[in-house]
C-alpha positions in Angstrom: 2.5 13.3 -15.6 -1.2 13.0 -14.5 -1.8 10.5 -12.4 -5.2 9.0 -11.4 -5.7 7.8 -7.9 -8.6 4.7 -6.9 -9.5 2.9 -4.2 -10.3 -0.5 -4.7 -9.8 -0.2 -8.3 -9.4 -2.7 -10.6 -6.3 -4.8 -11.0 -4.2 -7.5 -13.3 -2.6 -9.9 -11.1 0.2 -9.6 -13.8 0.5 -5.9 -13.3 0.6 -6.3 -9.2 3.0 -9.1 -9.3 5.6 -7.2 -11.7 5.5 -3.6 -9.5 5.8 -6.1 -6.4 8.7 -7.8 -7.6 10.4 -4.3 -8.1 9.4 -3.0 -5.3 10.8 -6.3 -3.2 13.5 -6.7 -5.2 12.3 -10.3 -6.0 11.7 -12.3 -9.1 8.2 -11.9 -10.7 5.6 -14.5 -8.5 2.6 -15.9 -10.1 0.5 -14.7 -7.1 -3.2 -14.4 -7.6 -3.8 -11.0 -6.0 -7.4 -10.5 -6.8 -8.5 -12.8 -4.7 -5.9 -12.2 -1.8 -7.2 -8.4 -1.5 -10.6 -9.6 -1.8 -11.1 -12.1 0.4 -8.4 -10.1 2.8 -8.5 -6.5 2.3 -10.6 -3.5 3.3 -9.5 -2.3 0.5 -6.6 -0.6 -1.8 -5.7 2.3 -3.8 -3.9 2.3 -7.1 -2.3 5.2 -9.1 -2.0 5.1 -12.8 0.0 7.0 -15.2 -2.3 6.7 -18.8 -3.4 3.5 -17.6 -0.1 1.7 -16.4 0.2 0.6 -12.7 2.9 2.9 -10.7 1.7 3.0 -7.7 -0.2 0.7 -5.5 -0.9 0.0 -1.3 -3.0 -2.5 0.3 -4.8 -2.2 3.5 -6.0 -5.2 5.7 -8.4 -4.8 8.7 -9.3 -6.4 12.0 -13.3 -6.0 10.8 -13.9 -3.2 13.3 -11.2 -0.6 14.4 -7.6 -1.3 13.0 -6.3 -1.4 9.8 -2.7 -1.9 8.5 -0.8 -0.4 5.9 1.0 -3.1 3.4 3.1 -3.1 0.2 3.6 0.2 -0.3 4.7 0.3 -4.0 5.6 2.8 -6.9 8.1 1.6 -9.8 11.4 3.8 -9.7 10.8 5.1 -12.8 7.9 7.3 -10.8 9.2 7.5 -7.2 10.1 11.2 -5.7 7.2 12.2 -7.2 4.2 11.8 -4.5 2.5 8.9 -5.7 3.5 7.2 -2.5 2.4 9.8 -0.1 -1.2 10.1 -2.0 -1.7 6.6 -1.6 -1.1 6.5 1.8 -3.3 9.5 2.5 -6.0 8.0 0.5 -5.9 4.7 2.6 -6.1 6.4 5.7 -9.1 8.8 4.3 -11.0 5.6 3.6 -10.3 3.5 6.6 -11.7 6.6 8.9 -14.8 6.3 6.5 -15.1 3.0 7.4 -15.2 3.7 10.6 -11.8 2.3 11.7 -9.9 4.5 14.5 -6.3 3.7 13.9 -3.7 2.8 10.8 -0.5 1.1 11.7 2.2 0.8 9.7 5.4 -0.9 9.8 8.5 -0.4 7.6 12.2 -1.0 6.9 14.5 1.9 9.0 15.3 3.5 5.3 11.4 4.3 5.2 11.1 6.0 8.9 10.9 9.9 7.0 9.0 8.5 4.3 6.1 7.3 7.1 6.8 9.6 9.6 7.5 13.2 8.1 5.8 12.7 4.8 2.4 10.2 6.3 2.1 11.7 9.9 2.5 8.1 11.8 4.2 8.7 15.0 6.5 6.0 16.5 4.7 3.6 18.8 5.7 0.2 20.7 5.9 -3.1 18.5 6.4 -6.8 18.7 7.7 -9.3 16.0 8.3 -12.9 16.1 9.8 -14.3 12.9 8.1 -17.8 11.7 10.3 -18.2 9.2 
């Protein structure tokens, strides 16, 4: 398998909203994503296996110094394989070269190795109010 890594590359809203749906164990949404990590995002990084979408994160910003980690996503049929760990390294490379000074993260307790042994974040102090 030879995968091909991009930030900010190009996307299908289809595409994003069938991995997402697999990856959140949801039905598939109609979401328009393009313009969501446009208008939104600092940026994102896809991975590609001869041109199919298996692996895909986003990563939103304040403008200045933090950005976050979101929907960290690679299809089953590809996972254990690294995709998600290069696509997590690859956000953080290009947030630092955008001059941002810290990534956070946060995850379901199942993905605490996944972000902390195989990423490098570190546990820190959190809040959380649910809305809904």
């Amino acid at each position: 398998m030879t995968t091909a890594y991009e930030w900010r590359g190009e996307l299908a809203n289809d595409e994003l909203n069938i991995l997402h749906a697999e990856g959140f164990e949801h039905r598939v949404l109609d979401d328009d994503w393009c313009t969501q990590l446009r208008e939104h995002s600092l940026g994102w990084v896809t991975a590609r296996d001869d041109g199919r979408l298996v692996g895909f994160v986003n990563v939103i910003w304040d403008g200045a110094v933090h950005a976050f980690v979101l929907d960290t996503l690679v299809p089953s049929s590809h996972q254990h394989n690294g995709i998600a760990t290069k696509l997590v390294r690859i956000a953080a490379d290009e947030s630092r070269a955008a001059g941002c000074e810290w990534l956070h993260v946060d995850f379901e307790d199942h993905l605490r190795a996944f972000y902390f042994d195989a990423c490098g974040f570190t546990p820190t102090n959190a809040g959380l109010i649910a809305l809904r």
